[in-house]
N, C-alpha and C positions, 0 to 999 in steps of 0.2 A: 504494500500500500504506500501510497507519496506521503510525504511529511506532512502533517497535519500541524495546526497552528500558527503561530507564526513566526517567519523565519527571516532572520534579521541580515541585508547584504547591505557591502559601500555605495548600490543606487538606492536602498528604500526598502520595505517590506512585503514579505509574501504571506497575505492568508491563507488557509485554508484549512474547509472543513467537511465533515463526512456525513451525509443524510441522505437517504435510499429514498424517502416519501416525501422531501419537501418540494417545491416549485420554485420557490426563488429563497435563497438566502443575500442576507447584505450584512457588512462591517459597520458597526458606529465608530466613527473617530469623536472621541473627545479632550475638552481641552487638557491642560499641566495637571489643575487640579480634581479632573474627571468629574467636573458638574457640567460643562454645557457642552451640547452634541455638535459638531464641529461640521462634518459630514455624512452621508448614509453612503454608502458606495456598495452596488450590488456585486455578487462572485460571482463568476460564470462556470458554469457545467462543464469537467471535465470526460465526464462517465466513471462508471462504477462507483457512483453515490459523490464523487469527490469534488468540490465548488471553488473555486481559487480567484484570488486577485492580484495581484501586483500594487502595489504605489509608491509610485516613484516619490524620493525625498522626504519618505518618512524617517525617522531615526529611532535610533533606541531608547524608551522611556515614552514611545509615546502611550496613552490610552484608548480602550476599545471594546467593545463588546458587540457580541453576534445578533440577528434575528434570524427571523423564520418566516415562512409563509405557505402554508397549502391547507388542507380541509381542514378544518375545525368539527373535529365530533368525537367528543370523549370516550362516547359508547363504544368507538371504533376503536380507542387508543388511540386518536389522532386532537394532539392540540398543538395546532401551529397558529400564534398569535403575535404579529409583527409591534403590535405594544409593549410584548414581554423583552428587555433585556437580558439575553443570555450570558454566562461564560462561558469562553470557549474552553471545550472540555479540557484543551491542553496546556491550559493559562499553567504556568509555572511561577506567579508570583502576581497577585492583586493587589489593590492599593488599599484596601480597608477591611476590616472584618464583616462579615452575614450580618446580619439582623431581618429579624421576621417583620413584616407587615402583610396586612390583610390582603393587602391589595395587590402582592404577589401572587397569590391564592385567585384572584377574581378573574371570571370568567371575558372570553372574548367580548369585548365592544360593552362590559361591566365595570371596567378599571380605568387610572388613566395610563399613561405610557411611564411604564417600572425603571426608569431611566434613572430617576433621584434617589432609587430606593437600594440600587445595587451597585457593588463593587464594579471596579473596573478593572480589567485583564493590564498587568504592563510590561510592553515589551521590553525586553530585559538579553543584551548578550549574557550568554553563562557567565559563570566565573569558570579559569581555568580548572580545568579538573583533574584531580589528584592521582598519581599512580596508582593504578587499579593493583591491589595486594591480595593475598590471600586472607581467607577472615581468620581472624584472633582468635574466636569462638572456635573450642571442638564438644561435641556432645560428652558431657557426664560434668560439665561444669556449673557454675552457679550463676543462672539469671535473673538480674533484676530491676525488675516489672515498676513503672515510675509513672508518675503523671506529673508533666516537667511544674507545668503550671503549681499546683501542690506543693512539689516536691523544694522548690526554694523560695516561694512567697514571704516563711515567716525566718531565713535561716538568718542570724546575725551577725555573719559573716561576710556573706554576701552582697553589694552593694545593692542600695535599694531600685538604684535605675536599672540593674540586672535583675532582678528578683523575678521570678516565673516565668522567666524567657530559658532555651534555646541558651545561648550563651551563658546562662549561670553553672551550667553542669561540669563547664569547663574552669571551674575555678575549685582552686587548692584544697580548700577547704573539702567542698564533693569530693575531690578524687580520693584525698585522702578518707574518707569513711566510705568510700569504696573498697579502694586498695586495704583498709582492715578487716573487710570483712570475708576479703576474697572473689569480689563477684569478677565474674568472667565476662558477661557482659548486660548492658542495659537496655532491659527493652521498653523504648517508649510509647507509653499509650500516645494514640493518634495525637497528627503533631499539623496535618495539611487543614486548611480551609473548613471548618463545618459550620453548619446554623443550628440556631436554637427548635426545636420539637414547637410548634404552634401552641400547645397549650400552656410552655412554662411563661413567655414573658405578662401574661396577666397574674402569675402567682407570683408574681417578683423573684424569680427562680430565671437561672439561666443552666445550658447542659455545661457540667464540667471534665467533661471527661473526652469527648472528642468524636464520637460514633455518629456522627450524624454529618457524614461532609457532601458538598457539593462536588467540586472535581475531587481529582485524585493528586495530580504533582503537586498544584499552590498549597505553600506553608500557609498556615494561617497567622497574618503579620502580627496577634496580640503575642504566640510566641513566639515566634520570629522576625521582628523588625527589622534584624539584619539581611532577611533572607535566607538563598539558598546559601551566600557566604559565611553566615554564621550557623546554620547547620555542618558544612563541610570543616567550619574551624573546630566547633565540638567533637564531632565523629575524630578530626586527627588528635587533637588534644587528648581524647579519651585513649585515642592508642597508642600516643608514646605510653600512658603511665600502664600498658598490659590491659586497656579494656576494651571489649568491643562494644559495638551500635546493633538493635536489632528493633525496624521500625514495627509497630503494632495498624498494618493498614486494613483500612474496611473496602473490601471490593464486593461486600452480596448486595446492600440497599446504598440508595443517597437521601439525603433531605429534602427530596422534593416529595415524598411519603405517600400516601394513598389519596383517592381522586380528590381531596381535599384540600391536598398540600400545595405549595408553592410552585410554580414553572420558574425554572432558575435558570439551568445548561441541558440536559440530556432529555427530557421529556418535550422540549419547546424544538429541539433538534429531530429526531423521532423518535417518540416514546417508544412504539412499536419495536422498535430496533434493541435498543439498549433496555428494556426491561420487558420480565416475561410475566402472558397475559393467559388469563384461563381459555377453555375456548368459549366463555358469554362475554369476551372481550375485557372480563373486569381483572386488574392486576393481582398476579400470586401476591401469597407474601409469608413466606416460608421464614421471614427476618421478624417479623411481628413489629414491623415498621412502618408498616404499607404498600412497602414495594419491593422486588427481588430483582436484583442486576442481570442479565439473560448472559451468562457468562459463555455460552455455548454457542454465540454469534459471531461470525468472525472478528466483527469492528471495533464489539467489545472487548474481545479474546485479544488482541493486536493493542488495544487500551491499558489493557493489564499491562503486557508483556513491555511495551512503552514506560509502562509508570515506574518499574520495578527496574530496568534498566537504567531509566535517570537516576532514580534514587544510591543505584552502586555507580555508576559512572562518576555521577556529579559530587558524592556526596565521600564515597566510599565507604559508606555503610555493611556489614557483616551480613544483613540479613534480614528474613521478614517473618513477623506474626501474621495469621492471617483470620480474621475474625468471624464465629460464622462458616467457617471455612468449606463445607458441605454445598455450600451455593457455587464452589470454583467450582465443584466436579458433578453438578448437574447437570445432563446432556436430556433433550428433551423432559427435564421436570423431575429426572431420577436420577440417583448419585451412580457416577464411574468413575472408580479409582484409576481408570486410563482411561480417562476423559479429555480431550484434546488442548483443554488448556492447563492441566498436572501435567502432561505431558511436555508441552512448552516449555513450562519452565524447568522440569528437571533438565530440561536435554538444550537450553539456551546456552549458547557460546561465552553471555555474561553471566549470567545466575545458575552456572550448571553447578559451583562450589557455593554458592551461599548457603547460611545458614534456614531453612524452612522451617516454619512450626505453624500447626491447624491445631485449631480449638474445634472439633473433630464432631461438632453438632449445628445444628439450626433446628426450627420448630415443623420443618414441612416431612412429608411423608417419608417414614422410614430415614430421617434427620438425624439419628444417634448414631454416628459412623466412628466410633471409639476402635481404633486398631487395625483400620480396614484404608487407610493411607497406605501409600506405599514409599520405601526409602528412596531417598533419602528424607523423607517430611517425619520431623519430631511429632509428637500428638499430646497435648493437654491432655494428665492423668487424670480425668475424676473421680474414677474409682479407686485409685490413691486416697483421695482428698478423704471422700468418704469413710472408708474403711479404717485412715488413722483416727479422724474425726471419731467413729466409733467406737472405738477400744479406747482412748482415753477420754469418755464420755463414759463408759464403766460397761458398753454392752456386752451381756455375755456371749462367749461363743467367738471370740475378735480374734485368738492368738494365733491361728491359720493364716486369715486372711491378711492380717499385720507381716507373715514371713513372707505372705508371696511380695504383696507393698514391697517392703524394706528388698529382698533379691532383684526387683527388674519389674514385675508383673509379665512373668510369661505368659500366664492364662489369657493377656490381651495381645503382648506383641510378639509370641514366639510359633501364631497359629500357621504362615508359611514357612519356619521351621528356619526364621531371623536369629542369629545367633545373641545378637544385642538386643536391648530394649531401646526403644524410641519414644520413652514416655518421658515426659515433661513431671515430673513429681512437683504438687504443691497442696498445701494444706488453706492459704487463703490466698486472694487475687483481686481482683477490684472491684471485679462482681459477688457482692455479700460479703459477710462478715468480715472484720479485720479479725486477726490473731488473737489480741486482746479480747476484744468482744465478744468471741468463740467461747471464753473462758466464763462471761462475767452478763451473757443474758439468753436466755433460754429461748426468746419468740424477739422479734425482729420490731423495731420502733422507728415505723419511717413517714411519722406525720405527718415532719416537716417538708415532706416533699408533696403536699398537697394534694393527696390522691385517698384519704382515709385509708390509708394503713392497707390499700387494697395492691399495691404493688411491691417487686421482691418476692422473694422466696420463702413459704410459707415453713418450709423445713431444713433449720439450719447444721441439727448433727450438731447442737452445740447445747450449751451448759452454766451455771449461773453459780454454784456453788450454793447455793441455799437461799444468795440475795440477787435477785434482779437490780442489773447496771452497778452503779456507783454505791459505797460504803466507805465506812469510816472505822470499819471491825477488821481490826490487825490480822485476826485468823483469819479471816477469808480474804484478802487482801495477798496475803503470806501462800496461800493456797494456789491464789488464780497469778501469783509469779511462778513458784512451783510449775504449775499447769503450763505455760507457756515456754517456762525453760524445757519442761519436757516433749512441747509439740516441735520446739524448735531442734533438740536434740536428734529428735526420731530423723524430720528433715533430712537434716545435715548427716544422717546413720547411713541414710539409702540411696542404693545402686541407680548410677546412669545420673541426668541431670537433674538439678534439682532450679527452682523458682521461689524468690521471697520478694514479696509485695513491699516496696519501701515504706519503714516508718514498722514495719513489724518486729523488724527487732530491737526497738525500744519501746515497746507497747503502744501501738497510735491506736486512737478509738476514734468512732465515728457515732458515742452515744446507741449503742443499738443499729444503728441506720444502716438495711444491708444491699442499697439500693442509691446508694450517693451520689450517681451521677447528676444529679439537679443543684447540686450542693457547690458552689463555688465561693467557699465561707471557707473559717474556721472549722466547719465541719469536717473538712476535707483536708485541708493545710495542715502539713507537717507541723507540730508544734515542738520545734527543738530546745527551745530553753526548757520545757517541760518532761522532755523525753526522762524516760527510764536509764537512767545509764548504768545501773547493774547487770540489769538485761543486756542493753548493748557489749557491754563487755562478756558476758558469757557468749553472743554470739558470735563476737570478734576470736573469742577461742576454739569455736567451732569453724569457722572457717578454715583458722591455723591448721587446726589438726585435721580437716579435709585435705587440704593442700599438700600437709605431709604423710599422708596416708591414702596411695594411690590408689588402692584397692577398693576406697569410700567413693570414688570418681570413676570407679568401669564401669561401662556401661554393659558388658557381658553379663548374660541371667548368670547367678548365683544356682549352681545344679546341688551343690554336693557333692560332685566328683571329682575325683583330685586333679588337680592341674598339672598341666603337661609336664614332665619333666621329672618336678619336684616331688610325685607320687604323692602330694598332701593336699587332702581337699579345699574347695574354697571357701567353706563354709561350714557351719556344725551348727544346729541348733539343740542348745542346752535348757536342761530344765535349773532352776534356782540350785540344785545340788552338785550341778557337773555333770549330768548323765545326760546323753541324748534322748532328745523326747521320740516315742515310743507311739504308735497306735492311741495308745491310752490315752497320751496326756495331749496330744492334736487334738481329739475327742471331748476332752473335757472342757465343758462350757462354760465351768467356774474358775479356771485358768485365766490369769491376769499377768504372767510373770514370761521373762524367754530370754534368754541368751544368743546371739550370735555374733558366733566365733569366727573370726577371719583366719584361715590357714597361712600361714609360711613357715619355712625352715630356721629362720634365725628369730623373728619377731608377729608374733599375734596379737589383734588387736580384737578383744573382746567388747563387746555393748552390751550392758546389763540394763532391762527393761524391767522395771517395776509399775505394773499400770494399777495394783491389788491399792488399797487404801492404808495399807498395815505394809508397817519396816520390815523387811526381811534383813537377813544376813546368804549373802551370795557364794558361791563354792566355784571356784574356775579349776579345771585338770593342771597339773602342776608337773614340768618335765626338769630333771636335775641341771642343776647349771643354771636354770632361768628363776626370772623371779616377777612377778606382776607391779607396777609402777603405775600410779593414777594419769590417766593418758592428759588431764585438764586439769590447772590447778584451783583453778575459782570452784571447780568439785570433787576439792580434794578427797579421800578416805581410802583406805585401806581395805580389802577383804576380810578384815575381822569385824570392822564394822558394820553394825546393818545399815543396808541404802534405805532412805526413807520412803514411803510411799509414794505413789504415781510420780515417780521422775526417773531418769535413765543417767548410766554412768559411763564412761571407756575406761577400758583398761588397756596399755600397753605390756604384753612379756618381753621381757629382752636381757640376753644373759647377763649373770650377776656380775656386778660391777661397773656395765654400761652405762658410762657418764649420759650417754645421748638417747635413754631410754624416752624420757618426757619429750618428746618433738613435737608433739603439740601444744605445748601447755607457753603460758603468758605468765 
C-alpha cells in the first residue's frame, strides 16, 4: 500500500488517505495556531481506496485535518459527514488533547462544523531515529506495569514542570527505584492520543488510564509535550541504566464507541472498513466499548503493522502489550491463532525480535483464549493471579494449584508440548484491586466513579482481615503487611516472568476502588512521601535475590526431573518436615504449608511457604558439608525457629564456610 498521511519533501506536502466507500475526500489547512481553516483542498483518487494530494510550499509544522463525503446512513454503517473534522489516522503528533462534546456525536446536517472542537494533525519531520538494537527484555524477567501520568504527578523529586509526563521517567531518581528493585522493563499503560468515555465529563471525572484512543501513533501531548522526541529520549535513557520500554497499545476498539459516540478519524473515513458490523448492520462489540476494530481487513491489518513499526523504529522501544488482545486474531468474528495479522507481526523484518504480550481475552464469543497464543507472544497469567489470590485468602484445597502457579503453569502453556512457559505471572494490574487493597477489603468500593457501585468486578479473590478498608488496630495493620510481604514473596518465588503494578511494593491503595480508570486524583497518584518503605525495602531484597538466583528467572516448566547433566532435579516439593509430598498430602485440602526446593550440586535454594494461620517450625534435608543460610536478611531466622504464619521465607545451602552464601540479602 502507498504511504499514507502525510509526507513531508523540500517542494511541500503529500497527503494521503485510504477509504474504499467514500466519494470525495479533502484536507483542511489551518492556521499556526489551528483555529481558522485556511483552505479545503480536495484529494484525488488514486484507486484501491487511496486519495492523494500534493501542495506545493507547505512546510513542516503546518496544520490539518481530513473530511469525508458519501452516503450518510448509519443503519448501513455509513457516516460520511463533510462537517465532521477528522484525524488523519496517521497523524503522528496533534497539537492538543480530545475533549468530548456533544456535538461531535451529532448527526448529519444536526451539528455545526466540529472544526473548533478538535485537535489538529501537525506535520512534523521525525526526529532522527535511533539505532534499531536488540531488546533489553528476555522473558523470565520483571515487568513493570506504570501509568506515566500517576506514576510521577506527586514524586518530590521530580521537577514539577516534568511531573506526569513522558520525560519524568527518565530522571535519576525513577531509575534508580527501578534499578533497586530489578525491573527489567517498563511497560507503559497507553501513552498515544485518547478521549474521555461521553459519560464521565458531566461527572467531573475524566479517563485516567488511557484505553480509549482515537489514532494509534499520536502521543497524547498532556504526556508528551515533547513529542515523539521525548518518548525516544526516555526509551534510551531507560536503556543505558539496563531497562527496557514495552508500550501497552489498544488496537481492538477507539473512542468513537457505539452509534452514539463521537465521529473523530476512522468511522467518518469508513466505518464499514475499519470496524466490524453484525450482519443487521449494527456494530460488534466484543471490547464492551461499543465498537471492535475489524483487525482482519487489510487497511486495518497494514495500520497495525505501520503503528508498531514506528513505534520501534522511531522510538526504539523493546516491545508491545496488547490489550484485549483476542480482537488481533479475529478472522471473520472468531479467534485464529494464525490469523493473518499474529502472523504479520511475528514474521515482520522489524518486530520479528520484539518483545509481544496478549492479555489473552475480550468479552465476544469464545473470548477467553488463555494459552492458545502462539510463540513467540507472552500471555497474561490469570489463573496465576487467581489461584495465588486463593491460597493466601485461606481457600482450602490451594496447595496443588499454588505448585503448578509457582513451576511455569504447564497445565496452560505446555498443551503443544512448549518446553517454557509464556505466562506473564501477576497477582495485581490496573484493572482491580491494588496489592494493598487485596489485603484490606473484601467487596470492591467504586462510588466514586459515579456508576452506583455497578461497575468492576464483583469478585475480587481478596480479603479484609476482619476490618473493611482503613484501621487504626496495630494487629490487623501488622497482618495485612505480613499479607503482602507474603503475596509479594510468592511473586518474586515463580518461574518464567513475572509483572508488578507500580506503587505495589510500597503499599499504594486506591481506597477499595477496583475500577480507577475515571480517577485522575489522588486516587490514583502514587503517593511517595507516604509510601510504605519497609515494604519497599523487602521488595528491593526480592529483586536482589531474583537477580542472583537464576533458576527464580527460567522460564523452563519446573518437571521434577533432574537436569541434564547434573542428575539433580529441578525441583522437590516438601512437606513442612522435609519429606516429599506424597499422594496424601497433594490431596489434602486442609494443607496450607509447601516447600520448594531448587536443585543444584553446590547451592539450593529453598522457599518455605506458610499460608496455615499458626507458626510452624520448618525441617529442610541437610547434606554434610553444607549448611542453610537465610537467603534475605530483613527475614532473617534460622531453621530452628518457627516461621510465622501466612508468610514465606528463602533459604540458601551453600557449603560450610561460604562467605558468599547470602547473595541475596541487603
Amino acid at each position: 500500500m502507498t504511504q499514507l498521511g502525510a509526507t513531508i519533501t523540500s517542494e511541500g506536502i503529500r497527503f494521503a488517505a485510504w477509504s474504499s466507500s467514500a466519494r470525495r475526500l479533502w484536507v483542511s489547512i489551518f492556521d499556526e495556531q489551528g483555529n481558522r481553516e485556511l483552505d479545503r483542498l480536495e484529494l484525488a483518487s488514486e484507486g484501491n481506496g487511496v486519495h492523494s494530494l500534493f501542495v506545493s510550499g507547505l512546510a513542516a509544522g503546518a496544520r490539518y485535518g481530513l473530511r469525508a463525503d458519501g452516503d450518510y446512513a448509519p443503519e448501513r454503517g455509513l457516516w460520511f459527514d463533510p462537517d465532521k473534522l477528522l484525524t488523519d489516522p496517521y497523524a503522528v503528533e496533534i497539537d492538543r488533547a480530545y475533549a468530548y462534546h456533544w456535538r461531535l456525536a451529532a448527526r448529519r446536517n444536526e451539528g455545526a462544523d466540529t472544526a473548533s472542537l478538535m485537535p489538529k494533525t501537525v506535520t512534523r519531520a521525525l526526529p532522527t531515529a535511533p539505532p534499531t538494537l536488540p531488546p533489553l527484555f528476555r522473558p523470565g524477567g520483571l515487568i513493570y506495569e506504570l501509568n506515566v501520568r500517576a506514576f510521577t504527578k506527586l514524586h518530590p523529586d521530580v521537577p514539577q514542570e516534568k511531573r506526569g509526563t513522558i520525560a519524568a521517567l527518565a530522571h535519576p531518581a525513577i531509575i534508580e527505584h527501578l534499578q533497586r528493585l530489578g525491573v527489567s522493563a517498563v511497560e507503559l499503560m497507553p501513552i498515544t492520543a485518547s478521549i474521555d468515555e461521553r459519560h464521565l465529563p458531566p461527572l467531573g471525572l475524566s479517563n485516567a488510564w488511557g484505553y480509549n484512543p482515537v489514532t494509534f501513533m499520536a502521543l497524547d501531548p498532556r504526556l508528551a509535550p515533547g513529542g515523539l522526541t521525548e518518548l525516544q529520549g526516555t526509551v534510551a535513557a531507560l536503556r543505558r541504566a539496563g531497562i527496557g520500554t514495552i508500550l501497552d497499545l489498544v488496537f481492538n476498539h477507539t473512542g468513537e464507541s457505539d452509534r452514539l459516540g463521537p465521529t473523530l478519524s476512522l468511522r467518518g473515513l469508513d466505518n464499514n472498513a475499519y470496524y466490524r458490523h453484525r450482519p443487521d448492520g449494527g456494530l460488534v462489540n466484543d471490547t464492551g466499548t461499543g465498537n471492535t476494530i475489524a483487525c482482519d481487513h487489510p487497511a486495518m491489518r497494514e495500520m497495525v503493522l505501520d503503528t508498531l513499526r514506528h513505534f520501534v523504529r522511531q522510538a526504539g522501544v523493546d516491545g508491545f502489550r496488547f490489550d484485549l488482545a483476542p480482537v488481533l486474531g479475529r478472522v471473520d468474528g472468531a479467534f485464529d491463532p494464525e490469523a493473518p495479522l499474529l502472523q504479520a507481526i511475528t514474521h515482520d523484518p522489524v518486530l520479528y525480535d520484539r518483545v509481544l504480550i496478549a492479555e489473552p481475552w475480550d468479552i465476544g464469543a469464545n473470548g477467553y483464549q488463555l494459552g492458545n497464543f502462539r510463540p513467540p507472544f507472552l500471555e497474561w497469567n490469570d489463573r496465576y493471579r487467581d489461584d495465588v489470590r486463593r491460597f493466601w485468602r485461606g481457600d482450602a484445597g490451594m496447595v496443588g494449584a499454588l505448585a503448578t502457579r509457582l513451576a511455569g503453569s504447564s497445565d496452560v502453556f505446555n498443551r503443544a508440548g512448549e518446553p517454557a512457559s509464556r505466562g506473564v505471572n501477576f497477582i495485581a494490574a490496573h484493572d482491580g484491586m491494588t496489592l494493598a487493597d487485596i489485603v484490606a477489603y473484601e467487596r470492591k468500593h467504586n462510588a466514586a466513579n459515579g456508576e452506583q457501585d455497578r461497575d468492576g468486578h464483583n469478585e475480587n479473590l481478596s480479603w479484609n482481615n476482619g476490618v473493611e478498608g482503613e484501621t487504626d488496630d496495630a494487629a490487623i495493620v501488622t497482618a495485612r503487611f505480613e499479607d503482602q510481604r507474603a503475596l509479594l514473596a510468592t511473586l518474586f518465588a515463580s518461574h518464567g516472568t513475572i509483572m508488578l503494578t507500580a506503587g505495589d511494593e510500597f503499599g499504594r491503595t486506591q481506597k477499595g476502588n477496583n475500577n480507577a480508570y475515571a480517577q485522575d486524583n489522588p486516587t490514583t497518584w502514587l503517593d511517595w512521601t507516604g509510601r510504605d518503605q519497609a515494604l519497599e525495602r523487602y521488595a528491593w531484597a526480592l529483586g536482589a535475590l531474583r537477580r542472583a538466583v537464576p533458576a527464580l528467572s527460567d522460564t523452563r516448566f519446573l518437571t521434577g526431573e533432574p537436569i541434564e547433566a547434573s542428575g539433580v532435579p529441578d525441583v522437590a516439593w516438601l512437606t513442612e518436615t522435609g519429606e516429599l509430598l506424597d499422594a496424601t498430602d497433594w490431596n489434602d485440602t486442609s494443607r496450607h504449608r509447601l516447600v520448594m526446593l531448587f536443585g543444584g550440586e553446590d547451592n539450593r535454594l529453598a522457599v518455605l511457604i506458610n499460608g496455615d494461620r499458626r507458626q510452624c517450625v520448618f525441617t529442610l534435608p541437610a547434606r554434610e558439608g553444607f549448611r542453610w543460610h537465610p537467603a534475605i536478611e530483613t527475614r532473617a531466622t534460622d531453621l530452628a525457629r518457627p516461621l510465622p504464619g501466612r508468610s514465606v521465607n528463602f533459604m540458601i545451602e551453600s557449603r560450610a564456610g561460604d562467605g558468599g552464601a547470602r547473595k541475596g540479602s541487603r
